[in-house]
C-alpha positions as CSV (number, residue, x, y, z in Angstrom):
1,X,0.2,-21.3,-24.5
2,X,1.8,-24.7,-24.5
3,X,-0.3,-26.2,-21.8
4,X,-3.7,-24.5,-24.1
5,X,-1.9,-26.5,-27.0
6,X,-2.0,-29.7,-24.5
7,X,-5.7,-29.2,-23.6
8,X,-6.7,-28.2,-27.1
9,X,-5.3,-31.2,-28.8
10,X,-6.6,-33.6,-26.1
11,X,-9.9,-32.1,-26.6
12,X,-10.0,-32.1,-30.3
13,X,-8.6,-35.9,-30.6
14,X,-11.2,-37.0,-28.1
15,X,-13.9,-35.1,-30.1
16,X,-12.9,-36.6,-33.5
17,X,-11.9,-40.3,-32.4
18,X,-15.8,-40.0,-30.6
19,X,-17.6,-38.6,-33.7
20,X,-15.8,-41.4,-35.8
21,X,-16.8,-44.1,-33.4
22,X,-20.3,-42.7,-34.0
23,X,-20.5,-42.6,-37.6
24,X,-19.3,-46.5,-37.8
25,X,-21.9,-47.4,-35.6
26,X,-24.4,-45.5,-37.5
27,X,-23.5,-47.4,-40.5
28,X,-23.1,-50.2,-38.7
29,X,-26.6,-50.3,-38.2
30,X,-27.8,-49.8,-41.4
31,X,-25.6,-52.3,-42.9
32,X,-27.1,-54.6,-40.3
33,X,-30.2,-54.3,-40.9
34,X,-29.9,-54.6,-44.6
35,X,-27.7,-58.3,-43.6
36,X,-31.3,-59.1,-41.6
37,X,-33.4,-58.4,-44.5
38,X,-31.0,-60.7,-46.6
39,X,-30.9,-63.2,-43.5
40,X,-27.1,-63.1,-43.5
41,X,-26.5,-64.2,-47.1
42,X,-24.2,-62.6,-47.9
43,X,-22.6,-64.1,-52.0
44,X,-21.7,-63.5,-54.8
45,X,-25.5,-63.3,-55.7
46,X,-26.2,-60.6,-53.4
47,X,-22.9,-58.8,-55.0
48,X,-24.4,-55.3,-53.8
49,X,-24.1,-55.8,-50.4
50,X,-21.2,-57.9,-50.2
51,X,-19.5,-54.6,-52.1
52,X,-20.8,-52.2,-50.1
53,X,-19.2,-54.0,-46.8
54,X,-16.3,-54.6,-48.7
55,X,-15.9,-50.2,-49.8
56,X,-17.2,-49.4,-46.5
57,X,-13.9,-51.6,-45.2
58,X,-11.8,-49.7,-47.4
59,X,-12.8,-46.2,-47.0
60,X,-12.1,-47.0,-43.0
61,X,-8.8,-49.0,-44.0
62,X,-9.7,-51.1,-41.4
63,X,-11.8,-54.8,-41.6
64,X,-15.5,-55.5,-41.0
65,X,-16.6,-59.1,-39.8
66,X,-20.4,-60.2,-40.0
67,X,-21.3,-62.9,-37.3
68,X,-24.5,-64.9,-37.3
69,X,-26.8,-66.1,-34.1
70,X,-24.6,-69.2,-34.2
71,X,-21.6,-67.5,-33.7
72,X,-20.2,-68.5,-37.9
73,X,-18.2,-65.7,-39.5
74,X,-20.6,-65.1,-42.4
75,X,-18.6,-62.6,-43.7
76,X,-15.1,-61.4,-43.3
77,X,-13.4,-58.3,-46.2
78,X,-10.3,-59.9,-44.7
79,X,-11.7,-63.8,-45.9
80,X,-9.0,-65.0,-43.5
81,X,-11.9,-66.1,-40.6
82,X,-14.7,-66.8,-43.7
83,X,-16.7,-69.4,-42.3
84,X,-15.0,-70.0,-38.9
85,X,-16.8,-69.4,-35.8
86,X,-15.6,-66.7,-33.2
87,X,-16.3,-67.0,-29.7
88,X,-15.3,-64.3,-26.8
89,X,-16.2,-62.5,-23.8
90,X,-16.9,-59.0,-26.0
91,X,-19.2,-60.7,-28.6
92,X,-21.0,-62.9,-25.6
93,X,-22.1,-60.4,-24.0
94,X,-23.0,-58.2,-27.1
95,X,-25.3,-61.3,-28.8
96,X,-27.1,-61.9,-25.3
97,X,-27.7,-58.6,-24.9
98,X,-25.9,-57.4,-22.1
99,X,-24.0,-55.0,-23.5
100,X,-25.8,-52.4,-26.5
101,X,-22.2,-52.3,-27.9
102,X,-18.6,-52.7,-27.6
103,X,-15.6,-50.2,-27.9
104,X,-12.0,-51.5,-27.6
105,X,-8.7,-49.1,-28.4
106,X,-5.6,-51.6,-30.1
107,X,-2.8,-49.4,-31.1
108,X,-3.9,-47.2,-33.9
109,X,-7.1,-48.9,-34.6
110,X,-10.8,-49.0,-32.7
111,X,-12.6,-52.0,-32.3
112,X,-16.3,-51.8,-32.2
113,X,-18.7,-54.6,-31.8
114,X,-22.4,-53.9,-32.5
115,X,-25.4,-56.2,-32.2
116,X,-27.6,-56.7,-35.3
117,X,-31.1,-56.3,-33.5
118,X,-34.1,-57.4,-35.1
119,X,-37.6,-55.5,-35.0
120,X,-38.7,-57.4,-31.7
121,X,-35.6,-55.9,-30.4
122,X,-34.1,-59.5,-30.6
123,X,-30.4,-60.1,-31.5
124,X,-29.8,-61.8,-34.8
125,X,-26.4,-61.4,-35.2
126,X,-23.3,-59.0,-34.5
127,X,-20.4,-56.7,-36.5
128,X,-17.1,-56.2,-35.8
129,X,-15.8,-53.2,-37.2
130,X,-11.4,-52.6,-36.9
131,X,-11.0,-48.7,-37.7
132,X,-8.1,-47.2,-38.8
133,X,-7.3,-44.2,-36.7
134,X,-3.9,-43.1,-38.8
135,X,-5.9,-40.0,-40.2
136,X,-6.9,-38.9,-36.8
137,X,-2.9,-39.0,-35.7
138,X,-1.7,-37.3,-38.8
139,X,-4.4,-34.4,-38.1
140,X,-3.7,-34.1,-34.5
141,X,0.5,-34.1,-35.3
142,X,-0.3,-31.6,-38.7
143,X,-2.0,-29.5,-35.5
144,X,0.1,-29.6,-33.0
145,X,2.9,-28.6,-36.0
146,X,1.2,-25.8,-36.5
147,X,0.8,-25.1,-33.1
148,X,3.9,-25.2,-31.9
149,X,5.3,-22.7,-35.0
150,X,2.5,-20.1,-33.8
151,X,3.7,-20.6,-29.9
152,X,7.3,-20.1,-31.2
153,X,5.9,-16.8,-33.0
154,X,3.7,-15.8,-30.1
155,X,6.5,-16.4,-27.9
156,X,8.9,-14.6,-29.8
157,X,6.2,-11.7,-30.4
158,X,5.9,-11.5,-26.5
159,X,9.4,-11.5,-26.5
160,X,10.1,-8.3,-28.2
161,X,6.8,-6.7,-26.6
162,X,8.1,-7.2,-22.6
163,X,11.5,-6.3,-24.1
164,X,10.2,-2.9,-25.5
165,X,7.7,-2.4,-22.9
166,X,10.8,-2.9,-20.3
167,X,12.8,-0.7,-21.9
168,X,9.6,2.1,-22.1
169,X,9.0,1.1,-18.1
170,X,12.4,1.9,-16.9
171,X,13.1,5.3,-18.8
172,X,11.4,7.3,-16.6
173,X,12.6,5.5,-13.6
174,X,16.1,5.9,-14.7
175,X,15.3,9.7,-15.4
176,X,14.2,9.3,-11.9
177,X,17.2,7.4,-10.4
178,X,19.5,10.0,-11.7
179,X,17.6,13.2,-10.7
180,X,17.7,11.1,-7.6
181,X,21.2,10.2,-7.5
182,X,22.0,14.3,-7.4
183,X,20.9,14.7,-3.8
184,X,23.6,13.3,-2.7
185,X,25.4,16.0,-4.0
186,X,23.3,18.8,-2.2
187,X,20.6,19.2,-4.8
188,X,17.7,19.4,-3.1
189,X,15.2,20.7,-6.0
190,X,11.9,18.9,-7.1
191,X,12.1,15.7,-9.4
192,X,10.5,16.5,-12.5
193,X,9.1,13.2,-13.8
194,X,6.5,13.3,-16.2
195,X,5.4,9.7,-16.1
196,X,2.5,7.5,-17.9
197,X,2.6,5.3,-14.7
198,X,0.5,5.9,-11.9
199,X,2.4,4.3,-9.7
200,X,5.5,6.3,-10.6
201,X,3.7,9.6,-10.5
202,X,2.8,9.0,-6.9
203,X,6.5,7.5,-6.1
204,X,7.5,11.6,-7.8
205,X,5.1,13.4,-5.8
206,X,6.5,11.3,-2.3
207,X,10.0,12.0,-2.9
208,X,9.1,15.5,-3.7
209,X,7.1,15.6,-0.7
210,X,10.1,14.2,1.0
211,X,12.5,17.0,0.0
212,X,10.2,19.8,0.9
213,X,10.3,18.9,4.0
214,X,14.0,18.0,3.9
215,X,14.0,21.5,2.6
216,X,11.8,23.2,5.2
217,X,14.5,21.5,7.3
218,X,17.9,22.8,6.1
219,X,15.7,26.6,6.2
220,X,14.6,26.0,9.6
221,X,18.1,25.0,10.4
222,X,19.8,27.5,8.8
223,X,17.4,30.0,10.2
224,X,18.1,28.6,13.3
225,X,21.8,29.0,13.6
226,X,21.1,32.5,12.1
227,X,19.0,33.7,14.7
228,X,20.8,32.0,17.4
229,X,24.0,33.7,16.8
230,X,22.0,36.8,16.2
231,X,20.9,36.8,19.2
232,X,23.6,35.8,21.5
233,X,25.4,38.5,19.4
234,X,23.0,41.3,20.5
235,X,23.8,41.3,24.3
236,X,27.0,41.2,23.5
237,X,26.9,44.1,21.1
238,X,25.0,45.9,23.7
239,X,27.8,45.3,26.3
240,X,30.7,46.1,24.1
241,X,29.0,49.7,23.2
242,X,28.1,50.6,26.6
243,X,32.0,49.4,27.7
244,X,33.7,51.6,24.8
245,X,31.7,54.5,25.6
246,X,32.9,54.5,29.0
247,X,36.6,53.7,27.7
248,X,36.6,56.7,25.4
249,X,35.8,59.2,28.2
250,X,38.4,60.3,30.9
251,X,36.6,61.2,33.6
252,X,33.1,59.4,33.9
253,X,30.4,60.3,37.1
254,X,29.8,57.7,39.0
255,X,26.5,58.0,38.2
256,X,26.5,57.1,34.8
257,X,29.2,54.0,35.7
258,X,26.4,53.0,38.0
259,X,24.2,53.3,35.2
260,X,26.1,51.8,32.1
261,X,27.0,48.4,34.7
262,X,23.2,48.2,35.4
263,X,22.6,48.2,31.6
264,X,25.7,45.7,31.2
265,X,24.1,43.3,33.8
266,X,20.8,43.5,32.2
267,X,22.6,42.5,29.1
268,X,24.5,39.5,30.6
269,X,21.1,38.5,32.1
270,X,19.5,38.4,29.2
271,X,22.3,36.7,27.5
272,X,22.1,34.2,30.1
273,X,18.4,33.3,30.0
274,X,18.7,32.3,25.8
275,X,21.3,30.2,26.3
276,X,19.6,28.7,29.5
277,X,16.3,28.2,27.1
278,X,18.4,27.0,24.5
279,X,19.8,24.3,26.6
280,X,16.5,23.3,28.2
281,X,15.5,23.1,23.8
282,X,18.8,20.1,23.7
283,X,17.6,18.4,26.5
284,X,13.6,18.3,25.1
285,X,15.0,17.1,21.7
286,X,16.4,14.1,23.3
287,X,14.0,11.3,23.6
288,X,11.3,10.9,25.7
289,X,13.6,8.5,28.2
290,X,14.5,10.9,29.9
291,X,11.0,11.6,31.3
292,X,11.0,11.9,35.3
293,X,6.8,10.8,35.0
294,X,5.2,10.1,38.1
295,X,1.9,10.8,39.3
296,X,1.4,14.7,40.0
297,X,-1.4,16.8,41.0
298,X,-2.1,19.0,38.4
299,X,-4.3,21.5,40.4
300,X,-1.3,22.2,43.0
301,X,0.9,22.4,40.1
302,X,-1.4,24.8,38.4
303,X,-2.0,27.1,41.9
304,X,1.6,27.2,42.2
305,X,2.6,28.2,38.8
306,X,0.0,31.0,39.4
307,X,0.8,31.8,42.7
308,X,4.1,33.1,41.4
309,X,2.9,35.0,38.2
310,X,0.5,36.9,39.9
311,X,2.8,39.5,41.4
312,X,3.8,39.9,37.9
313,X,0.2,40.4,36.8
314,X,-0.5,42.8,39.8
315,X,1.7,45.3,38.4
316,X,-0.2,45.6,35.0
317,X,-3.7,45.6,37.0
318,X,-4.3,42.0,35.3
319,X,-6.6,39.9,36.7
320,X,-5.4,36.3,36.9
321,X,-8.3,33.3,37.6
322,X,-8.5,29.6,37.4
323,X,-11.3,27.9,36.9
324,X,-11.2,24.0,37.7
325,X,-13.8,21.2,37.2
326,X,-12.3,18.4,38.8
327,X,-9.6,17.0,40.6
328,X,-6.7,15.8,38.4
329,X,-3.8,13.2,38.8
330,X,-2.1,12.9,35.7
331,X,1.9,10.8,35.2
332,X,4.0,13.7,33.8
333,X,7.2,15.4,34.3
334,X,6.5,17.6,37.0
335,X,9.5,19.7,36.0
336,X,8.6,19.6,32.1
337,X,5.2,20.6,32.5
338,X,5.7,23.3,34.9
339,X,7.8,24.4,32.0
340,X,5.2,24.5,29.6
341,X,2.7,25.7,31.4
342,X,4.0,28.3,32.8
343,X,5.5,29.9,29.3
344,X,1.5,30.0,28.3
345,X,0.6,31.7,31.8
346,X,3.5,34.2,31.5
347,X,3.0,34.7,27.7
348,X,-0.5,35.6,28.7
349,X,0.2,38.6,31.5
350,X,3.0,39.6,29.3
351,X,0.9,39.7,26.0
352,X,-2.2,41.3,27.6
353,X,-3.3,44.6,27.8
354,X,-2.9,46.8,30.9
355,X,-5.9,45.8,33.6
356,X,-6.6,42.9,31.4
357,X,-8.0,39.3,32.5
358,X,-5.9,35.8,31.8
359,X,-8.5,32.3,32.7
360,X,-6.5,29.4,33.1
361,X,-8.8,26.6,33.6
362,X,-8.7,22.6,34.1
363,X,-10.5,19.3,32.5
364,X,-10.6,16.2,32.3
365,X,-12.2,12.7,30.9
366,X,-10.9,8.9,31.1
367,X,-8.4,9.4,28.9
368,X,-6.9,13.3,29.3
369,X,-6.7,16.4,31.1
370,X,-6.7,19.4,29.5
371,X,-5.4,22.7,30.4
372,X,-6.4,26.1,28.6
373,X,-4.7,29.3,28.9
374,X,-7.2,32.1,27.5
375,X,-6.3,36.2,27.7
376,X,-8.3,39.0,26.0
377,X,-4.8,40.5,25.0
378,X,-3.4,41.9,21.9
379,X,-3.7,38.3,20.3
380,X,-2.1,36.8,17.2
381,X,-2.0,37.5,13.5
382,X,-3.6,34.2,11.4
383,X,-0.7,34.1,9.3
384,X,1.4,34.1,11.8
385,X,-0.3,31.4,14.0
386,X,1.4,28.4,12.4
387,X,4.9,29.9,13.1
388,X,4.3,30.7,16.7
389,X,5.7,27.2,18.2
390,X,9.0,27.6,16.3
391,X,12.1,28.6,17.8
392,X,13.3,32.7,18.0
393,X,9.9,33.3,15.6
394,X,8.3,36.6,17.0
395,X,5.2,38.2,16.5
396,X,6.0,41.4,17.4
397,X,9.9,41.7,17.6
398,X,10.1,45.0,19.1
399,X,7.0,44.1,22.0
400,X,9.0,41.0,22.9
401,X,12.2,42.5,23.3
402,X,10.5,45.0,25.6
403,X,9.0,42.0,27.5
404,X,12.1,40.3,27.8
405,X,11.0,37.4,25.6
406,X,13.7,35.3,23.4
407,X,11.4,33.2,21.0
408,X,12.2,30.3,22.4
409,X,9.0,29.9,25.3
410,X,6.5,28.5,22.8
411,X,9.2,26.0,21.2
412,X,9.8,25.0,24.6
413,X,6.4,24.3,25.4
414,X,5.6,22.4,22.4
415,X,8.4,20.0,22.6
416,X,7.5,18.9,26.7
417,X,3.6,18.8,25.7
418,X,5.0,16.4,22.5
419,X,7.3,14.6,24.9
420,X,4.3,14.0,27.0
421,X,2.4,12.3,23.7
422,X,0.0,15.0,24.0
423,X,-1.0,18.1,21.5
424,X,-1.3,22.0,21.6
425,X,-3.5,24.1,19.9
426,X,-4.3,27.8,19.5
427,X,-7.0,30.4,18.6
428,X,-6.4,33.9,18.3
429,X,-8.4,36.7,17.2
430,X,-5.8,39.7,16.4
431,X,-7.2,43.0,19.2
432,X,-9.5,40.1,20.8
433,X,-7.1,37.7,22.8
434,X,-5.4,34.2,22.0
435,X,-6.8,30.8,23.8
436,X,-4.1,28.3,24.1
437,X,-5.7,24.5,24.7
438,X,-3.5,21.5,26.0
439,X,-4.5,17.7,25.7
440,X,-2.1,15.5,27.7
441,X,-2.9,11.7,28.4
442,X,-3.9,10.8,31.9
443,X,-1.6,7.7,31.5
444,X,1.9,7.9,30.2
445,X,2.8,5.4,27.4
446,X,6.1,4.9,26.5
């Protein structure tokens, strides 16, 4: 606002000050050619015209000098230079002709020096015209009063608007701030934020984003421990029954000793297998540094990985064939991904039906190879899909316990295909069979 006040009175000074400078020399040249008319006589005789200079002089409160060809001072409303001759670069040049008129700023006053032209375009004469520009200044400083009073209100207006528009901007983030400041005391519930703002709304719906997944978190964890404990417990549940039932009877056959320590080891077996898989789950949740990658053929790893599930497959009459379409040399962990891929394999001899068929087969472009593990087996629920990779989640909890499974295979395989940058997907059609597809890069990138 005060630099629009700047521009504003420049503008309107420059405007006035040029429109003033215009009217003079209009009448100027009327006065002039009335002076040619009267062939500069200009007396007491001629009192209308020697009047009419004399107002005109007043109502500019300034001074108006009439020269002749010969340079005399014909008339002056000052009378201090009546009669004497005046002789200067400014009037030179406007009596020859050079110039069509002369401006010149002194203080508060304008000087203006205008020819008196004749018909044949001649010069006869000149006027010099001193204007008073006082009532120019006391309009531009009345204005610029008055503008600085409204800047003061407009300033103060603005004032009290950012002030109450600060004040409206912040509630809801304080609401927000404070909602937020109770997670740090465990209160992981939605912020409820009602906001005008856009930009607020969306910051609400992040952080609630934010603690769903924190939530989805503390479940999974929770879960976890839960299930982990749960089943750890079981085995040794198992143990401790089959132990006191022997304790509690005197005289036991050796038979049934032979058969309550085969039950026991089975137990302890299992028992050791979770707690082997969940170790090999600590290691994969480390980061990826501590990747053994080096270049491995992935159709010897594949033949060899089936070359020891098919006696497992044989006894179920299930028909086990891979199916590869080029050679492929990928940088993995040999270890890692024998892992993986070998949880798919088993999942599918374990999962199928009796004389059933699992197709393992092997691709690849420029960039990645890609392994898929299809069975026509008993296949998976869609609302169950999504859970399948996490940890101890069963589809069928009494089928995998009769399979020997402990929930953790798929969790394992996901986290060394992850480690390996590369993605798992699955299809499943429940009574039709589940197709597992891998995509692993060719390169590793760290």
């Amino acid at each position: 606002m005060f630099i629009f006040n700047l521009l504003l009175q420049k503008s309107y000074n420059d405007k006035t000050i040029e429109e003033k400078l215009l009217l003079v020399q209009n009448q100027c040249s009327i006065l002039g050619n009335q002076i040619l008319v009267n062939q500069f006589t200009i007396d007491a005789l001629q009192s209308n015209l020697n009047v009419e200079i004399d107002q005109l002089a007043n109502v500019w409160e300034g001074r108006i000098l009439v020269i002749d060809s010969s340079y005399r001072i014909v008339k002056d409303t000052y009378t201090i230079d009546q009669n004497n001759y005046i002789i200067y670069d400014e009037v030179v040049k406007v009596m020859r002709g050079e110039k069509d008129k002369n401006i010149r700023m002194v203080d508060d006053y304008a000087e203006i020096i205008i020819p008196i032209v004749n018909v044949d375009r001649t010069v006869n004469g000149a006027m010099i015209a001193m204007v008073s520009l006082k009532d120019i200044e006391n309009t531009n400083a009345y204005i610029s009063m008055q503008a600085d009073v409204l800047i003061l209100l407009f300033s103060l207006m603005a004032f009290v608007a950012a002030f109450i528009i600060c004040n409206v901007s912040v509630y809801d983030i304080n609401r927000l701030n404070m909602q937020i400041s109770g997670l740090s005391e465990g209160q992981l519930e939605d912020l409820k934020v009602k906001s005008r703002y856009n930009e607020l709304s969306r910051l609400t719906d992040s952080f609630n984003a934010l603690l769903n997944k924190m939530q989805v978190l503390e479940d999974s964890r929770q879960e976890f421990v839960s299930n982990v404990s749960h089943e750890l417990k079981t085995p040794i549940t198992s143990m401790k029954v089959l132990a006191d039932s022997l304790l509690m009877q005197e005289e036991v056959p050796n038979e049934m000793y032979r058969e309550f320590m085969t039950d026991m080891v089975e137990e302890i077996d299992r028992e050791s297998k979770i707690i082997n898989d969940l170790l090999t789950l600590v290691k994969m949740d480390k980061k990826a540094s501590g990747l053994n990658v080096e270049p491995v053929n992935i159709n010897i790893l594949l033949e060899l990985l089936l070359k020891r599930i098919k006696p497992l497959a044989a006894k179920r009459n299930i028909e086990v064939v891979f199916e590869s379409f080029r050679e492929v040399v990928g940088e993995v962990d040999e270890v890692k991904m024998s892992l993986a891929f070998s949880n798919l394999i088993e999942n599918a001899v374990k999962y199928n039906n009796d004389g059933g068929n699992v197709h393992v087969s092997l691709n690849a472009d420029h960039k990645f190879f890609y392994v898929k593990v299809q069975d026509d087996g008993v296949g998976i629920p869609e609302e169950c899909q999504a859970q399948v990779f996490e940890r101890f989640y069963r589809v069928d909890k009494a089928r995998s316990r009769e399979t020997g499974g402990t929930g953790l295979g798929l969790a394992i395989t996901r986290n060394a295909v992850l480690m390996h940058k590369g993605a798992i997907k699955l299809y499943s059609e429940p009574g039709e069979g589940t197709t597992f597809t891998v995509r692993i890069p060719l390169k590793y990138v760290s």
